[in-house]
ROZA-487783 format. One record per residue (C-alpha): residue number from 1; residue in three letters; chain; x, y, z. Coordinates in pm, 1 decimal, padded with zeros to 6 digits. Each point is the difference from the previous one (the first is absolute). Layout:
REM ROZA-487783
REC  nr rest kette       c1       c2       c3
REC NUM  ALA     A        X        Y        Z
...
This chain:
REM ROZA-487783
REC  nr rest kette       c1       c2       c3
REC   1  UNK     A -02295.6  01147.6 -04746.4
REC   2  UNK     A -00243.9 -00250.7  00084.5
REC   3  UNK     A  00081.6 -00286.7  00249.9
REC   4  UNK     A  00167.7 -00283.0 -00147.6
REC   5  UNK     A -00264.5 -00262.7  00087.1
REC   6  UNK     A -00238.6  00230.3 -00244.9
REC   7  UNK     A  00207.8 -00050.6 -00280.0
REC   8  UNK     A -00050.8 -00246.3 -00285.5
REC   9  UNK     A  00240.3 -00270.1 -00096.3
REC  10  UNK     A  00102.7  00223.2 -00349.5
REC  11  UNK     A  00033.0  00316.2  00271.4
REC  12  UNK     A  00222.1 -00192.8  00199.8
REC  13  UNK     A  00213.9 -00162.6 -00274.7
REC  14  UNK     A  00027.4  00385.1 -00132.7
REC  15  UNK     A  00113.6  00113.9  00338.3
REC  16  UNK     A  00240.8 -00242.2  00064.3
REC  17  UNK     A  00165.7  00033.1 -00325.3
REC  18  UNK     A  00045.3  00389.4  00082.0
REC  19  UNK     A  00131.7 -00087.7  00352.5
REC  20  UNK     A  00230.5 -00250.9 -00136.7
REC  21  UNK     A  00174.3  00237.8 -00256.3
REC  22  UNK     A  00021.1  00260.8  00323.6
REC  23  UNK     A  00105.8 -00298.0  00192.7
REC  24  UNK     A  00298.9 -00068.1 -00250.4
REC  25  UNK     A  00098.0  00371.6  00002.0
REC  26  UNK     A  00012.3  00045.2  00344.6
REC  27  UNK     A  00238.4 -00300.9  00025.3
REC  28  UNK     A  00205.3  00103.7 -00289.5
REC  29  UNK     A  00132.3  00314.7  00260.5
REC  30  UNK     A  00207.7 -00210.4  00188.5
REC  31  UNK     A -00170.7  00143.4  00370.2
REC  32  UNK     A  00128.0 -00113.1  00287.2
REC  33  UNK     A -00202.5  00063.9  00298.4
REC  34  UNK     A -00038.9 -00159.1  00345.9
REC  35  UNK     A -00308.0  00031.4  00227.0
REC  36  UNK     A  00018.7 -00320.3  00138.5
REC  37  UNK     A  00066.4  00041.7  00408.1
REC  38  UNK     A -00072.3  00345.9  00228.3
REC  39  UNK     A  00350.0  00152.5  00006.0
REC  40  UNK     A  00070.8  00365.0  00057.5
REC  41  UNK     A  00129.7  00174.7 -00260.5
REC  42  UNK     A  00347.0  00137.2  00032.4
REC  43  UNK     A -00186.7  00344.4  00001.6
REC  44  UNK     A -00160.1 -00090.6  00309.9
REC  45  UNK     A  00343.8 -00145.4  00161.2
REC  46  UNK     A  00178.8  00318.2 -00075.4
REC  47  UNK     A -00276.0  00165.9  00217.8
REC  48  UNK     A  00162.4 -00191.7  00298.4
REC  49  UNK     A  00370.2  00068.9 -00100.5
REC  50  UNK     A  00098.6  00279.6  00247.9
REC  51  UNK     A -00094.2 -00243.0  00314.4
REC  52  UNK     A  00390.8 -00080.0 -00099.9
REC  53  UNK     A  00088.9  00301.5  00127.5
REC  54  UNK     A -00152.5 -00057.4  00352.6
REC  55  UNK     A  00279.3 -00161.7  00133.3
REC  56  UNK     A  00399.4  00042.0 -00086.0
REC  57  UNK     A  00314.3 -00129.6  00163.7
REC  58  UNK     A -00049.4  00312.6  00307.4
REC  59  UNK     A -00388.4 -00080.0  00041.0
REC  60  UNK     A -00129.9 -00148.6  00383.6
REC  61  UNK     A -00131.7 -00300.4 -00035.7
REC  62  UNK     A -00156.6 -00082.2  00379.6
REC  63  UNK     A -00316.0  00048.4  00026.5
REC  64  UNK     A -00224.2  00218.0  00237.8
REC  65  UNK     A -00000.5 -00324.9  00283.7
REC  66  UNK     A  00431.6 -00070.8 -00069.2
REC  67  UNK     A  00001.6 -00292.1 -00222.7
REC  68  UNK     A  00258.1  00029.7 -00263.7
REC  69  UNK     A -00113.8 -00137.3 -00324.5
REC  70  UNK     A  00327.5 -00088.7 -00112.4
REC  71  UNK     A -00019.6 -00280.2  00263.3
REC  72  UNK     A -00135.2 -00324.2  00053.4
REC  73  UNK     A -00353.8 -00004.1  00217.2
REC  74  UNK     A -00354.9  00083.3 -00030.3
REC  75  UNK     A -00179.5 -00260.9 -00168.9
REC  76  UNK     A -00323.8  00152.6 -00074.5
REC  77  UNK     A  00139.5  00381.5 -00133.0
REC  78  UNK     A  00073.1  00311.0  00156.7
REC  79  UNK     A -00244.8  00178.1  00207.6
REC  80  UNK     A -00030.7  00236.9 -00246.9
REC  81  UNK     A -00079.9 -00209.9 -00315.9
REC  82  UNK     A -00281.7 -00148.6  00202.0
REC  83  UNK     A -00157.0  00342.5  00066.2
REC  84  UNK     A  00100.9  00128.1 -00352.2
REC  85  UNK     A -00251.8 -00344.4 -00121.4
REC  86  UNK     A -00235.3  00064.4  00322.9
REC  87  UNK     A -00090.8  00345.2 -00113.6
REC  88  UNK     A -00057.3 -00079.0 -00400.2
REC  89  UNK     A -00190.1 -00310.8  00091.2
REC  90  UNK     A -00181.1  00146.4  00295.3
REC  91  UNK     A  00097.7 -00312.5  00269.0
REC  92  UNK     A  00203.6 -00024.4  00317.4
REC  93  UNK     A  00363.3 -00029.8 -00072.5
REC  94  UNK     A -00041.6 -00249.0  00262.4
REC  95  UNK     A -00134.8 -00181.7 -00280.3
REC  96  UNK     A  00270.3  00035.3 -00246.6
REC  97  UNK     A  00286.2 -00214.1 -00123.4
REC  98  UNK     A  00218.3  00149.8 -00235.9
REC  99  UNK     A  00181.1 -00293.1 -00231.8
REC 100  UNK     A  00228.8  00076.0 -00310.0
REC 101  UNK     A -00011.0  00136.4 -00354.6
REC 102  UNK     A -00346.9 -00123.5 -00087.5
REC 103  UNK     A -00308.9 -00148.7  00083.7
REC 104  UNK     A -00038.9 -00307.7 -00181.6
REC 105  UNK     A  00302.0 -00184.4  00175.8
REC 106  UNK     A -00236.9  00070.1  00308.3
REC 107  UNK     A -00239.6 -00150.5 -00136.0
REC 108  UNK     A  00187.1 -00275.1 -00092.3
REC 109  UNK     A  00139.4 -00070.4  00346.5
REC 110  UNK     A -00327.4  00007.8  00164.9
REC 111  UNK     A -00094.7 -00268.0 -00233.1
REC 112  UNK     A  00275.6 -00193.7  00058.6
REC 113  UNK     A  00012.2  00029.8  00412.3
REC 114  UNK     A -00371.7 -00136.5 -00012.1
REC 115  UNK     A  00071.0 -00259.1 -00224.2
REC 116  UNK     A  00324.1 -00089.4  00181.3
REC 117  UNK     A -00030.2  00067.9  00420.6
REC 118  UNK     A -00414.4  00110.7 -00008.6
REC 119  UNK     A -00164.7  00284.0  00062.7
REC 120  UNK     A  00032.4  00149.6  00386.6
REC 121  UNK     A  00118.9 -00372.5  00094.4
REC 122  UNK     A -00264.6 -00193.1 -00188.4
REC 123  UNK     A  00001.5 -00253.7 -00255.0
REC 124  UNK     A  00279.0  00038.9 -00254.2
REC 125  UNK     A -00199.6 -00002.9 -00335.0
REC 126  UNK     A  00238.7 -00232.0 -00145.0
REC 127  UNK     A -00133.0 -00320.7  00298.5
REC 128  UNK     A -00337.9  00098.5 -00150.7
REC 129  UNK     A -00196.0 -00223.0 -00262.7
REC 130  UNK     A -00087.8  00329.0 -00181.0
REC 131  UNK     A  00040.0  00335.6  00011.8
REC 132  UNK     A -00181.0  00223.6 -00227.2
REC 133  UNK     A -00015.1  00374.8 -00108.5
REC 134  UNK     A -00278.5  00227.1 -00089.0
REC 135  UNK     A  00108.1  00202.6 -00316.3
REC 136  UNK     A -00224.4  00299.2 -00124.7
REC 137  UNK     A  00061.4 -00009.2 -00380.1
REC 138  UNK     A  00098.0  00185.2 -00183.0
REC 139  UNK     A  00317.6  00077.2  00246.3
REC 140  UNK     A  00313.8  00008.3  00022.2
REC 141  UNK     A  00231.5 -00277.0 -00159.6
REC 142  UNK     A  00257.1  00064.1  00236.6
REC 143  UNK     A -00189.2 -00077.0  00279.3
REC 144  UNK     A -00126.9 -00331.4 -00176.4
REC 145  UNK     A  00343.6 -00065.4 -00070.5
REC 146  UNK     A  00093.7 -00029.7  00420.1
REC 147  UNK     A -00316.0 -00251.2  00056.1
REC 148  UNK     A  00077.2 -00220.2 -00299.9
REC 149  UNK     A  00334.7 -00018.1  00078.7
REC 150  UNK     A -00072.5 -00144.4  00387.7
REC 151  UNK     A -00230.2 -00255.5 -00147.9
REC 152  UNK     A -00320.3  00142.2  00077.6
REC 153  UNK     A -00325.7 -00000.2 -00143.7
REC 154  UNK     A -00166.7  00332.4 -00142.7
REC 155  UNK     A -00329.7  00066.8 -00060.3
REC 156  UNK     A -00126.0  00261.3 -00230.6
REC 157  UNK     A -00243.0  00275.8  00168.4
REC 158  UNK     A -00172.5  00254.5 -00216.9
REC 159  UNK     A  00131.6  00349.9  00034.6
REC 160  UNK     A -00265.9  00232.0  00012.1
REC 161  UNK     A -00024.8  00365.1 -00040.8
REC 162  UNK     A -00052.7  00024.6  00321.5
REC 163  UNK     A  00263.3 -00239.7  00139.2
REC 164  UNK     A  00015.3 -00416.4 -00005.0
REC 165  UNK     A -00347.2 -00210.9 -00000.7
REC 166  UNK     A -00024.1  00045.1  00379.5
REC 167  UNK     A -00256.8 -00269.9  00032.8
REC 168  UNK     A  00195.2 -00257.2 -00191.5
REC 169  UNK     A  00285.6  00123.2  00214.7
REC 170  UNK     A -00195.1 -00085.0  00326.1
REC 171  UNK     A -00083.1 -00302.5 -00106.3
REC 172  UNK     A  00323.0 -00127.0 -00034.9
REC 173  UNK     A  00155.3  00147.6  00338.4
REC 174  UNK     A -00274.3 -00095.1  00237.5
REC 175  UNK     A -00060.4 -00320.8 -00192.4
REC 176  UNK     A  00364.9 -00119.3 -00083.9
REC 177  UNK     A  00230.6 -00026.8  00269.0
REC 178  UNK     A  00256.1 -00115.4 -00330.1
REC 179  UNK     A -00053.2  00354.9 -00088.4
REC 180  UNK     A  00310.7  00198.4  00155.1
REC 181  UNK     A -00005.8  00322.7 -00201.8
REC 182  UNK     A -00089.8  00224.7 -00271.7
REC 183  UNK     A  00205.6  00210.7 -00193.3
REC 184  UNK     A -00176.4  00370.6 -00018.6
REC 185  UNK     A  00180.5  00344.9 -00154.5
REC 186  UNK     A -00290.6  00215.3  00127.7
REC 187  UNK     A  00075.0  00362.2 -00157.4
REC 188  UNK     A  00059.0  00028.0 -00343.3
REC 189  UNK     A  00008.7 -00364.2 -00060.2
REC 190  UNK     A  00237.4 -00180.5 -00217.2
REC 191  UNK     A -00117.6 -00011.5 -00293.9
REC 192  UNK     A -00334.3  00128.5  00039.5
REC 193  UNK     A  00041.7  00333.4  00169.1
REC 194  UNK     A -00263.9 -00039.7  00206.4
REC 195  UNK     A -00058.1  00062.2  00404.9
REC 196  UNK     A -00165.9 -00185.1  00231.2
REC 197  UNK     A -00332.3  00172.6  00149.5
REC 198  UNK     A -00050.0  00054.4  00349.3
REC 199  UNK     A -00221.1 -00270.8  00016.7
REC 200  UNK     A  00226.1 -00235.5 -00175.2
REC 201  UNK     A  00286.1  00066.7  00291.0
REC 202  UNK     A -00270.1 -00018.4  00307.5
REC 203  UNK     A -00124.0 -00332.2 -00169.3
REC 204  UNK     A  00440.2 -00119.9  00010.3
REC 205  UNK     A  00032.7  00129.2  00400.6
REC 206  UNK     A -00347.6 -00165.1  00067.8
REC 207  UNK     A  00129.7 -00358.4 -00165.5
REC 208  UNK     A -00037.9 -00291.8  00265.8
REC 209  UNK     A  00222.0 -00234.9 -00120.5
REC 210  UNK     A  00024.1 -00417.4  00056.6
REC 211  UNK     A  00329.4  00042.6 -00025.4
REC 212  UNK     A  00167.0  00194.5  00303.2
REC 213  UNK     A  00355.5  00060.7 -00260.2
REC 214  UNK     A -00233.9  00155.0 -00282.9
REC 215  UNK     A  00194.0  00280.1 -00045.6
REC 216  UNK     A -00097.9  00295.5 -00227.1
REC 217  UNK     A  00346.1  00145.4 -00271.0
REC 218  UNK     A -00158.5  00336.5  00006.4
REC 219  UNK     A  00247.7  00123.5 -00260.5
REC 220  UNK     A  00006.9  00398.1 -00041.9
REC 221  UNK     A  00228.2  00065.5 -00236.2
REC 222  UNK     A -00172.5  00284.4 -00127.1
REC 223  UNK     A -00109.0  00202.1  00273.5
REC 224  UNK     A  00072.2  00300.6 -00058.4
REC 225  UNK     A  00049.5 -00006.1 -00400.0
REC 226  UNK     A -00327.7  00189.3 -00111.6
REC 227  UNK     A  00008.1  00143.6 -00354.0
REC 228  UNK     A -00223.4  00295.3  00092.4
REC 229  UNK     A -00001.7  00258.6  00203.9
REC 230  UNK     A -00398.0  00048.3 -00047.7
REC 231  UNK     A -00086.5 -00372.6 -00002.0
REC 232  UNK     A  00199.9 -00205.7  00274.5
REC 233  UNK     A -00121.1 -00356.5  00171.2
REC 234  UNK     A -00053.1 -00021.2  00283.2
REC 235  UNK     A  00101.6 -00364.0  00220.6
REC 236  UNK     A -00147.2 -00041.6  00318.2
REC 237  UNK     A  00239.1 -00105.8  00244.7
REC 238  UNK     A  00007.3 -00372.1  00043.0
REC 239  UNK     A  00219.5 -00031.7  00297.8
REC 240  UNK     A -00254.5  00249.3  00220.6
REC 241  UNK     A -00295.5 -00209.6 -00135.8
REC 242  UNK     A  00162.5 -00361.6  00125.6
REC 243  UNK     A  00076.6  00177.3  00327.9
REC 244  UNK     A -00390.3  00082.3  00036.6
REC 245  UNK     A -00075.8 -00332.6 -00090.6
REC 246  UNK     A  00242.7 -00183.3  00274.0
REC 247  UNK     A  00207.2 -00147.0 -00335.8
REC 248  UNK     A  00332.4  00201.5  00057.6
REC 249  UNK     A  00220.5 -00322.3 -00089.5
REC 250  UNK     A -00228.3 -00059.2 -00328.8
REC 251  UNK     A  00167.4  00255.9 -00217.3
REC 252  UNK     A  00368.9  00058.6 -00095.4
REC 253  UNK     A  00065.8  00322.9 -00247.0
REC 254  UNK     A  00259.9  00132.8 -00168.9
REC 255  UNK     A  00086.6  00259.3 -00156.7
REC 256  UNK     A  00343.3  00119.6 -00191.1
REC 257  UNK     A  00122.7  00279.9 -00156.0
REC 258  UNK     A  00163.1 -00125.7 -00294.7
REC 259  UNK     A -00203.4  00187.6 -00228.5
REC 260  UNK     A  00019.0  00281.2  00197.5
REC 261  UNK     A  00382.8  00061.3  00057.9
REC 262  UNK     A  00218.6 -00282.0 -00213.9
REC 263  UNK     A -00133.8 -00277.2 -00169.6
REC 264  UNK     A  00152.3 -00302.0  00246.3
REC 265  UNK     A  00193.7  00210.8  00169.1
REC 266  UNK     A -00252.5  00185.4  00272.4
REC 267  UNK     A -00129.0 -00082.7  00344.7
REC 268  UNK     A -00279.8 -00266.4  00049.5
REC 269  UNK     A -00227.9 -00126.4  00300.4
REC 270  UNK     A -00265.5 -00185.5  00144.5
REC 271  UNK     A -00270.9  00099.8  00217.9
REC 272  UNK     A -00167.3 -00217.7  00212.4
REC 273  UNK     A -00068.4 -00095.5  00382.1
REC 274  UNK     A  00242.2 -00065.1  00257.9
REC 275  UNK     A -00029.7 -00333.0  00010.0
REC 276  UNK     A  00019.4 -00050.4 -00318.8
REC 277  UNK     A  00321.9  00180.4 -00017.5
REC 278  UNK     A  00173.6 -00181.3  00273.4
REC 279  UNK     A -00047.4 -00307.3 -00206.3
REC 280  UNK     A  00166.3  00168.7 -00262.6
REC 281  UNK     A  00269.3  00138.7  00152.3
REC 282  UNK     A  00071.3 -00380.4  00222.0
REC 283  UNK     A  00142.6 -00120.0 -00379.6
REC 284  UNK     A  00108.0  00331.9 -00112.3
REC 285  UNK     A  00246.3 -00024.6  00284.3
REC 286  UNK     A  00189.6 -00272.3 -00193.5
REC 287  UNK     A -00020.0  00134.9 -00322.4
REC 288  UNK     A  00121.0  00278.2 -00003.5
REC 289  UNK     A  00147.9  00245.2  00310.7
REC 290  UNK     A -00127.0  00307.2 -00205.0
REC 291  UNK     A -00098.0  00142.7 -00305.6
REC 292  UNK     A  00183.7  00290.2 -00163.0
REC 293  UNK     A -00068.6  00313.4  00281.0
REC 294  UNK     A  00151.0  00265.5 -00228.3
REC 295  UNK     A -00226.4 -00041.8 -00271.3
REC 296  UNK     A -00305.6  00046.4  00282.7
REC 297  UNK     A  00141.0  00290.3  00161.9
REC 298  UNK     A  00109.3  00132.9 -00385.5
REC 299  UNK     A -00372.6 -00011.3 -00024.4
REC 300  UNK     A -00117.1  00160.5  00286.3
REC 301  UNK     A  00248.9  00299.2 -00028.4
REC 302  UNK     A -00124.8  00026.7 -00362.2
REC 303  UNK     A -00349.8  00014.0  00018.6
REC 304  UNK     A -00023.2  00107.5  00383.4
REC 305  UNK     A -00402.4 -00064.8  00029.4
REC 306  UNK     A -00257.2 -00166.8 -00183.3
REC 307  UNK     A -00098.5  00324.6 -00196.6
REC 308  UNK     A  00336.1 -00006.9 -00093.6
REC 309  UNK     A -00063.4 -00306.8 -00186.4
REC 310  UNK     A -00352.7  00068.4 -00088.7
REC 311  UNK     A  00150.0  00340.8 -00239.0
REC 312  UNK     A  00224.2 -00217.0 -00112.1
REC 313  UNK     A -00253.6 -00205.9 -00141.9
REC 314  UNK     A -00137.3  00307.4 -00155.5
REC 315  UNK     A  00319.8  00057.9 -00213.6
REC 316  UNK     A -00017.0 -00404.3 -00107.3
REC 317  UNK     A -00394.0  00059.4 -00097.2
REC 318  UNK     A  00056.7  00335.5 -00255.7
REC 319  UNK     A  00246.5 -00325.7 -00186.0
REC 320  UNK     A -00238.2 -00283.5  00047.7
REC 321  UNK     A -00341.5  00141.0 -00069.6
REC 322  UNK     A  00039.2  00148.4 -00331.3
REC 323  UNK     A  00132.1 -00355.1 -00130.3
REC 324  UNK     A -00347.6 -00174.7  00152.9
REC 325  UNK     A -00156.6  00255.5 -00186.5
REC 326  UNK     A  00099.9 -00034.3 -00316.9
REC 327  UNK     A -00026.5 -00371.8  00000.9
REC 328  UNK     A -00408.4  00077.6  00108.5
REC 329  UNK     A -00020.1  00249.5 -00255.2
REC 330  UNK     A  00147.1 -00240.5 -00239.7
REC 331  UNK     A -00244.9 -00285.5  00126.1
REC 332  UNK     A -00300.9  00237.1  00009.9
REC 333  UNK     A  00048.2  00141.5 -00314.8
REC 334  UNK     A  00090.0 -00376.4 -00214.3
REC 335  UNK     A -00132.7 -00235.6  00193.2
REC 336  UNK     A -00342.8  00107.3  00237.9
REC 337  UNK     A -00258.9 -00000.5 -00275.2
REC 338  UNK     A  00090.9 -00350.9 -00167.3
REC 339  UNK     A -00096.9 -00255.4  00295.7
REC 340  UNK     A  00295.3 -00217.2 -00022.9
REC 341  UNK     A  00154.4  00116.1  00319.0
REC 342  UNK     A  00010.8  00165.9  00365.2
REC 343  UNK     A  00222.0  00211.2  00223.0
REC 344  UNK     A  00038.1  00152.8  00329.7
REC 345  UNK     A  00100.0  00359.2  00021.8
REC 346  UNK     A  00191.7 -00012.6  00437.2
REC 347  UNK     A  00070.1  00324.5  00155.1
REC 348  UNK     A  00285.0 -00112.3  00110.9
REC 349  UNK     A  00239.8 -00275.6 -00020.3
REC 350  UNK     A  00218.2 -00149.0 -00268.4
REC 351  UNK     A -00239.7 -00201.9 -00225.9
REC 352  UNK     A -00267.9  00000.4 -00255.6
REC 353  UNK     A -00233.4 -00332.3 -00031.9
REC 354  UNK     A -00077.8 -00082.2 -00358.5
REC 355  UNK     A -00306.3 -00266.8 -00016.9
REC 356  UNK     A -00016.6 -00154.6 -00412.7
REC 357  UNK     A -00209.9 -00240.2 -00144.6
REC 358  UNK     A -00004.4 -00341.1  00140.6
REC 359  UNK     A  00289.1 -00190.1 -00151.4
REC 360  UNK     A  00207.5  00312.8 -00154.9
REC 361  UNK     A  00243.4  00104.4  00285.9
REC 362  UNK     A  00265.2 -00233.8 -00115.7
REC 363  UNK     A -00014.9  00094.3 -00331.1
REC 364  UNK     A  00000.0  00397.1  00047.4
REC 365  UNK     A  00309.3 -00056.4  00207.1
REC 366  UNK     A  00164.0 -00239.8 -00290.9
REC 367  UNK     A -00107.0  00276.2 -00273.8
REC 368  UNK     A  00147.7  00270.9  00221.5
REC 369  UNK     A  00327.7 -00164.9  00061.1
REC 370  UNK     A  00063.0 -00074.0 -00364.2
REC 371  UNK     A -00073.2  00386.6 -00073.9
REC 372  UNK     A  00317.0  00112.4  00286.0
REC 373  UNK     A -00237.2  00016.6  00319.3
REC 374  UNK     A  00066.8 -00184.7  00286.1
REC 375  UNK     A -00302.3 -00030.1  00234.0
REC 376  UNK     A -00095.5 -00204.2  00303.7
REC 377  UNK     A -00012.4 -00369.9 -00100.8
REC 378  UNK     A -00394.4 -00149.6 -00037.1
REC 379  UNK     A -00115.2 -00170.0  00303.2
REC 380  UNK     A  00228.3  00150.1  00230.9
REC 381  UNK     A -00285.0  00197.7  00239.9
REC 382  UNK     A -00093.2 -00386.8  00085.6
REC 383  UNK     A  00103.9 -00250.9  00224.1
REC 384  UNK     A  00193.3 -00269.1 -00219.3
REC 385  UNK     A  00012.0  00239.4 -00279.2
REC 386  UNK     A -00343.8 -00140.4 -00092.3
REC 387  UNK     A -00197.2  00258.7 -00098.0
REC 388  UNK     A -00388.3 -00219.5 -00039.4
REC 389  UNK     A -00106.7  00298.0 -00299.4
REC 390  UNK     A  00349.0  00061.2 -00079.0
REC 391  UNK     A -00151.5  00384.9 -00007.3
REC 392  UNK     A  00200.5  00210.4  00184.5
REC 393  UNK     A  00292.7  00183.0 -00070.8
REC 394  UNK     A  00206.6  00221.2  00263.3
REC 395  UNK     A  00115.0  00314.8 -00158.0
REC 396  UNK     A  00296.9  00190.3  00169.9
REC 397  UNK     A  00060.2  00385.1 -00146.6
REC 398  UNK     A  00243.5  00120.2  00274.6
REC 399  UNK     A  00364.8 -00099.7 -00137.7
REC 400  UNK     A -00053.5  00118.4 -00419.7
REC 401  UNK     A  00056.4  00384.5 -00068.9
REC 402  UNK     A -00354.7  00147.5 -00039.4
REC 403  UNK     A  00081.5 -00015.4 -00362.4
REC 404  UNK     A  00099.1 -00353.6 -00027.7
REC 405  UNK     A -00345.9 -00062.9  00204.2
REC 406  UNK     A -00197.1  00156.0 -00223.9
REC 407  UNK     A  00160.3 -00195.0 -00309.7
REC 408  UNK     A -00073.5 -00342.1  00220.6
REC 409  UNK     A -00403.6  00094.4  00140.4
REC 410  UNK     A -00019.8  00068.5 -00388.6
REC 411  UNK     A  00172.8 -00341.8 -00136.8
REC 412  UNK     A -00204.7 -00203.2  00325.8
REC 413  UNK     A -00331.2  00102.8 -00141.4
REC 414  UNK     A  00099.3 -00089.7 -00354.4
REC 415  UNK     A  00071.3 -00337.3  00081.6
REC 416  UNK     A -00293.4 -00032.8  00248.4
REC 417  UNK     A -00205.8  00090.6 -00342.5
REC 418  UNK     A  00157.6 -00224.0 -00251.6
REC 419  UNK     A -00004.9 -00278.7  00259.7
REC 420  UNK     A -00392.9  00084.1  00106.1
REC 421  UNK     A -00127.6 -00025.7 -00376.6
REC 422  UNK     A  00209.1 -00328.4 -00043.4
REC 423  UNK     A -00152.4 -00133.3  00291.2
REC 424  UNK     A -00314.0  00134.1 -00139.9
REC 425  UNK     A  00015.4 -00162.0 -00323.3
REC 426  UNK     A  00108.9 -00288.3  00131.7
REC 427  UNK     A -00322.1 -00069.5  00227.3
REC 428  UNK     A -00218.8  00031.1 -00321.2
């Protein structure tokens, strides 16, 4: 079929009455389906279920240097967690804090310690006039969530395909001594699916900020979650490149493996210089006297090595990748030819980016809810849920059946059609 744009008014009218009546029988199925956030699939958590059987009321639970797990102590995680993170993330476990269940509470404590007590002693944010946020877009909401939450100010950087607008990035942090951090999820980026280039994490170490708390929230959540075996990203490593560049204390990253073992319920950390992690661990010591030891050395028994984890990942792609597939196939097959919309095909990761017509993300999303699917609310890969072309959509295909994804990649691109020739019409 021809692109929309080339068709007449009476063309369009046609088409929109034939969408409308498939429209209206597509709805009258009752469908529910539910793409809206990257959750594993209950196929993918029963890949994990026999780490139960690590441990039983006879196992040891000391580890190789005598601590007992099932005690109080050790703040920043076993020995071996840190080397189990060390090894997959190719750092010093020196350099490694292992935390709780997840990342994002990290996160969200690091936030909060800067805005509360400073950063390594300086200026807590909260004394400051203002305090602002770089925010590549589209991101994560999540993220967005922590920073509008504290009161801060975001500002919207491009995302690229190769990474954030570096240059717009520099001139903030060398510029702006307001500007304290960026949010970044380098590999396989949320939603996009993109990873940064080389160049793009030489131009990060190489920042010279006004601001000596600038702090990078190098978030790699999907480090090792390629989708191919024959096509896999490759992430430079950003801690190695600050170390070159004298900015050790500029980065913090962490990493999880919630969708790796269970959802909320693995091992997370974050990687950064020793300074940096004394700071941490000054508050930590009144928080908390330890996180949950079993669960880290549950881990470590498990998966014993990195490649342990990285064949695991293998077993989690044969579920993930045909479901990315068919919504592609789907998208290539309904939607490439008619030039009322764009989409990223990651090798890796947990998202598909879906760019529509200025002005028609809201109502795809509307038209797909009343029709059973629940999808990612509009706006909510911006700061402030303010998305300026209200454009992008964030498409999740991990947590439906491959079936039930194929039924929603099919229903998304009807209503991206019926909404496109509205829109169309409606500009004539």
């Amino acid at each position: 079929m021809k692109p929309y744009c080339e068709l007449t008014r009476a063309e369009l009218e046609n088409l929109r009455e034939i969408l409308k009546k498939e429209y209206e029988d597509v709805k009258g199925k009752g469908l529910s389906l539910n793409m809206a956030r990257g959750k594993p699939s209950s196929e993918q958590l029963d890949l994990v279920m026999d780490m139960f059987d690590v441990f039983d009321s006879g196992s040891d639970l000391i580890t190789e240097s005598g601590v007992d797990v099932r005690n109080y102590g050790e703040l920043t995680g076993i020995r071996e967690a840190k080397c189990l993170i060390a090894e997959l993330m190719e750092v010093d476990p020196d350099n490694v804090f292992v935390f709780g269940n997840a990342s994002l509470p990290i996160m969200y404590d690091t936030v909060s310690r800067s805005v509360n007590f400073g950063v390594n002693k300086g200026t807590p944010w909260n004394r400051l006039e203002k305090v602002k946020f770089l925010c590549p877009v589209p991101g994560y909401d999540r993220h967005f969530a922590i920073t509008e939450q504290f009161g801060i100010e975001m500002i919207n950087i491009p995302l690229n395909e190769d990474g954030p607008d570096m240059d717009l990035v520099k001139k903030y942090v060398e510029n702006d001594d307001t500007v304290k951090g960026i949010w970044c999820v380098p590999k396989y980026s949320n939603p996009t699916g993109i990873t940064y280039s080389d160049e793009t994490v030489r131009a990060f170490a190489a920042l010279k900020p006004k601001a000596p708390d600038f702090r990078i929230f190098w978030d790699n959540a999907y480090a090792v979650h390629d989708l191919y075996e024959d096509r896999k990203d490759v992430l430079l490593n950003i801690i190695e490149e600050c170390r070159k560049n004298g900015n050790e204390d500029m980065v913090y990253q962490f990493v999880s493996t919630s969708k790796i073992t269970f959802a909320g319920a693995g091992i997370a950390a974050v990687i950064t210089s020793k300074a940096n992690l004394e700071w941490i661990k000054s508050t930590m010591t009144i928080q908390t006297i330890g996180y949950d030891k079993i669960n880290q050395l549950r881990h470590v028994r498990y998966f014993k090595n990195a490649e342990g984890i990285r064949n695991k990942m293998k077993e989690h792609a044969k579920i993930m990748a045909p479901k990315f597939d068919a919504v592609l196939d789907c998208f290539d097959r309904e939607l490439s030819d008619l030039g009322i919309g764009t989409y990223t095909r990651p090798n890796g990761g947990y998202f598909i980016s879906f760019t529509a017509m200025k002005g028609c993300a809201k109502k795809i999303i509307e038209k797909c809810r009343e029709a059973g699917m629940v999808t990612t609310g509009a706006g909510a890969t911006f700061p402030y849920k303010k998305d300026p072309d209200d454009s992008n959509i964030r498409i999740a295909p991990s947590y439906p059946t491959l079936k039930e994804m194929k039924e929603a990649a099919a229903l998304f691109a009807l209503c991206v059609k019926l909404v496109s020739v509205e829109k169309l019409l409606e500009a004539e």
